[in-house]
N, C-alpha and C positions, 0 to 999 in steps of 0.2 A: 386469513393467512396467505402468505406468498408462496404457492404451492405448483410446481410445474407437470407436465404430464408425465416425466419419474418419479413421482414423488417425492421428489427434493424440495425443502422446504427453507426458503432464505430466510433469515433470521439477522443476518451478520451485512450491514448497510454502510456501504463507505460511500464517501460523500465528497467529493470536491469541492473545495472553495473557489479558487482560481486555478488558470490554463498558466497561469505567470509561474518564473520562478529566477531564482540568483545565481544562479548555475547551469552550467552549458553542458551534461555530461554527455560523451560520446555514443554512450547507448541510449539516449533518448534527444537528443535535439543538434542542432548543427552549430557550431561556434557563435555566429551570429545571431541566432534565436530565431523566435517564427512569429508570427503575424497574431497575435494575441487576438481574444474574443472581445468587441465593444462589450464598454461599462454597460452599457443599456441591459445587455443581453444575459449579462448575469443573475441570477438568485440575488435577491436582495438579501439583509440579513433575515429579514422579518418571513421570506418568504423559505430560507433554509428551515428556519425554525418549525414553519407550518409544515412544512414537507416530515421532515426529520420527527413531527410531534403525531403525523398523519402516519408512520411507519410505525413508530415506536407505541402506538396507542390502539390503533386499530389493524395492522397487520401483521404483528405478532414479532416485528424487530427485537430483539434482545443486544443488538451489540453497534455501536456506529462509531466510525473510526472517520478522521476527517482529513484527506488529502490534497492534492494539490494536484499539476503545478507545487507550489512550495504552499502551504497552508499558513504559514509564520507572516507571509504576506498578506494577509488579509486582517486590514485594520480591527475589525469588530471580530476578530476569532475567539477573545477570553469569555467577551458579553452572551457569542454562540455557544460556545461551553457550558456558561453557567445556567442559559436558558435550557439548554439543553440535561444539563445536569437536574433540573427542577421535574423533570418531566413524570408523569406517575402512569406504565412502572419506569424507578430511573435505571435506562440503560449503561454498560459498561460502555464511556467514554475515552478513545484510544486518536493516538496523532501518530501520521506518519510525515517525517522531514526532512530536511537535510542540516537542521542541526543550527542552520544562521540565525541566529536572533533569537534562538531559546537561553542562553545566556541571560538576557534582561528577562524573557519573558515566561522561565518555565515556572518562576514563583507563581506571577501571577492566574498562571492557567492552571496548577493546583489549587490555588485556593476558589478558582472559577468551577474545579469539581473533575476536572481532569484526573483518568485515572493511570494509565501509562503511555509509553511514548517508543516508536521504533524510529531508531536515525540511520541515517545511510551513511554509510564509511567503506569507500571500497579498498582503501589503502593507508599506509602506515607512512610513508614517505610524501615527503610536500609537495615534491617535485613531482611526483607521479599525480599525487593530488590534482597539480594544477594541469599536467599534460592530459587529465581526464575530465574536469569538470572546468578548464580555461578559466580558472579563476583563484587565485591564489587568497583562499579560504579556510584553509585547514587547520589553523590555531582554530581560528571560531566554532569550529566543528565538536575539536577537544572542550572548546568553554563549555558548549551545549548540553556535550554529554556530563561534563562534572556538574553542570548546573540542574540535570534531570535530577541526578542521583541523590543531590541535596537535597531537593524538593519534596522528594519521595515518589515519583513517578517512576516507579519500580512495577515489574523487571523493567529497565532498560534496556530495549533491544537493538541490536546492531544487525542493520540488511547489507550483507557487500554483495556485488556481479564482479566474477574474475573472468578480465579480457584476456586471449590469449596475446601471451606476447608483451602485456603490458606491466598488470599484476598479480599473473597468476600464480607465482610462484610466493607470491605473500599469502596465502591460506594460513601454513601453521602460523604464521606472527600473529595475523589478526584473533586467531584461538589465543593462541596466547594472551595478546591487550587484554581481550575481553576477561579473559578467568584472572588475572592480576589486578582486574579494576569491576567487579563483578556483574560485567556487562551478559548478555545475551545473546550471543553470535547465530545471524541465520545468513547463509550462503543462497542463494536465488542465479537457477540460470536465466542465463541470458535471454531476453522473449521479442519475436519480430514486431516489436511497438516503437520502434525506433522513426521518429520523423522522415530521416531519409531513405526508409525501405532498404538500409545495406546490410540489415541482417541475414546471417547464412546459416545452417546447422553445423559445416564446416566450422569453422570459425568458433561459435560457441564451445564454452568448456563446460561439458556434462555434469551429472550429480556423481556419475560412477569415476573421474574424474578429481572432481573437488574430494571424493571420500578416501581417493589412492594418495592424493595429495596431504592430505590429513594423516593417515595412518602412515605415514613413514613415520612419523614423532608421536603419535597420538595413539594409543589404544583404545579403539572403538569398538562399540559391539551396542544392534538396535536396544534400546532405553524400555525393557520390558515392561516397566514401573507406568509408562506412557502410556494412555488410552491415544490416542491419533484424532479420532472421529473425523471432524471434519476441517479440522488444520491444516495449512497446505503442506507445512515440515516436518518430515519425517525427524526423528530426534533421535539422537544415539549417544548412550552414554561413556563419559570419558575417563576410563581408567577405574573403571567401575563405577562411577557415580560419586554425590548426587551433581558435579557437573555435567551439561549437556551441550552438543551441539546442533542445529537444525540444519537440514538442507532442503529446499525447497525446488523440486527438479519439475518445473511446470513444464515441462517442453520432452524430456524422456520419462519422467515418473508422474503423468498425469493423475492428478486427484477429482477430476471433474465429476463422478460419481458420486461424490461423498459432497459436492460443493454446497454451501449455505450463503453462497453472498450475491450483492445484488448492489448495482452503481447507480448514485444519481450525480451528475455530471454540473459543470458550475452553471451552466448555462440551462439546466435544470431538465436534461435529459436520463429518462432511465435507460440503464443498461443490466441487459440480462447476464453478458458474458464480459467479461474484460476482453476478447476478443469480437463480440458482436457486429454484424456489419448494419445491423438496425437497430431505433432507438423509439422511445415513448414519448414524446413531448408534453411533459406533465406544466412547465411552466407557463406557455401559452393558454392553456387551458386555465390554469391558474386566475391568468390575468384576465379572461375574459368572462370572470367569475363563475365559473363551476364551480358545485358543491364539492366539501371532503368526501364525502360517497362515489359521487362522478371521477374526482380523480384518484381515490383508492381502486376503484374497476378498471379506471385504466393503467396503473400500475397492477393490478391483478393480472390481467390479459398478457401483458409484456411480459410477465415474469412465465406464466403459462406454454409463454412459444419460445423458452428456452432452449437450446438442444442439446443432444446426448453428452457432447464432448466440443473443444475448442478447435479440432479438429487438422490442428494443427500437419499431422503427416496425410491428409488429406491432397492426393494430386492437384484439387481443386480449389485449395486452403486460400482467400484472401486475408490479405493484411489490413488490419483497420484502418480506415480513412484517418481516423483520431489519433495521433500520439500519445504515447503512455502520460505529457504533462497535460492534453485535455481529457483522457478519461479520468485519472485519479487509482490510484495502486486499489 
């Protein structure tokens, strides 16, 4: 098991494919884009698979969700899926994206074994769309999500970040979208993973915030019905139930106590914290043929010197060298 000196035990494996993605969003990369990782340097598929088959077999994985950069970008993601999905015991299979190219592809990556999908949508308007992610994208976003919900890749979840000043005043809409198209709406502050390090706490828009914004239209009260355990979103039911909304306040409502997840990176680095400023080099080792024993101990170890918390209001708090597109949500 992947068990750290609190007793926190990861079970819950997100995985990156690629550092690439189609989208510029302001909270995570600069207009221009950044310097992507060489091909060489990546996970091959075969060796995602070994990795992710070495988690889920021997370290007691239960859950692997497959990230990005954009993950829809990587050619061999259905074939990773369905390998994946084979695996005994078979883990709950989960995608997080931004929605481009699920249209063609969310059939195929159900019937690959896929079992739901969280899409990022931080606004309702196109033009805001495109003044945030520089790219005028936002039909395809809408196809994405109507194509999840065909497929059956349910719940369908929606991640928006509201910028101030930009769209933060679209909170109740996007409640809304969601409960008229039976989406899943979780709200996620703002977190300093941002390439160009211009994130401020200033600036960010709070959970206590996003919930003031909420309850002027919306009758909230916590989702008693909800066990929490180790979810990062808080959920609260709307107008009594059984609609919900989540808010995911990583930055003032730290859950890091209760955390279960644990990053392997495309370039096939482990990470203990999505904040961490150190990593495991499990792929190297990889390739210079170590055993699945040798590199399950060294994914043990890494996960082992976790710490307490992300540490985030720490006077001494660094920001990760890695952008949010090369670690993976």
């Amino acid at each position: 098991m992947l068990v750290d000196t609190f007793g926190r035990t990861a079970t819950d494996l997100r995985v990156s494919l690629t550092d690439r993605c189609n989208l510029r969003c302001s909270y995570c990369m600069p207009p221009e884009g950044l310097d992507w990782l060489p091909k060489p340097e990546l996970l091959t598929d075969d060796e995602v698979v070994r990795l992710v088959g070495l988690a889920v077999g021997e370290l007691g994985v239960t859950e692997v969700r497959y990230t990005g950069g954009e993950p829809l970008l990587r050619r061999g993601l259905p074939d990773i899926v369905r390998r994946t999905a084979a695996l005994e015991p078979r883990p709950e299979i989960s995608l997080t994206t931004n929605g481009i190219g699920l249209a063609r592809l969310a059939g195929p990556l159900a019937a690959a074994g896929l079992d739901r999908v969280n899409v990022s949508l931080d606004t309702l308007d196109p033009a805001t769309f495109k003044r945030l992610a520089h790219r005028d994208r936002f039909a395809d976003v809408l196809a994405g999500l109507e194509a999840a919900r065909a497929a059956g890749l349910e719940p369908v979840k929606i991640n928006a970040v509201l910028m101030r000043g930009i769209n933060d005043h679209e909170a109740p809409a996007l409640l809304r979208f969601c409960l008229e198209n039976g989406y899943r709406l979780r709200f996620i502050e703002q977190m300093p993973l941002d390439a160009q390090h211009g994130w401020t706490r200033q600036d960010m828009i709070t959970a206590d915030e996003i919930l003031e914004r909420l309850s002027g239209e919306f009758d909230l009260a916590p989702d008693a019905g909800h066990d929490r355990g180790s979810a990062p979103a808080e959920t609260f039911a709307i107008g009594g139930g059984p609609e919900t909304v989540g808010v995911i306040g990583s930055v003032t409502r730290p859950f890091c106590g209760a955390c279960d997840r644990v990053r392997l990176t495309a370039d096939g680095q482990v990470r203990n914290c999505l904040f961490a400023t150190e990593e495991s080099n499990l792929r190297d080792a990889m390739r210079a043929g170590a055993a699945d024993e040798e590199i399950a101990d060294r994914w043990r170890k890494a996960v082992r010197a976790k710490r307490a918390g992300h540490g985030i209001d720490d006077p001494a708090f660094l920001q990760p060298a890695r952008p949010m597109s090369a670690i993976g949500g």
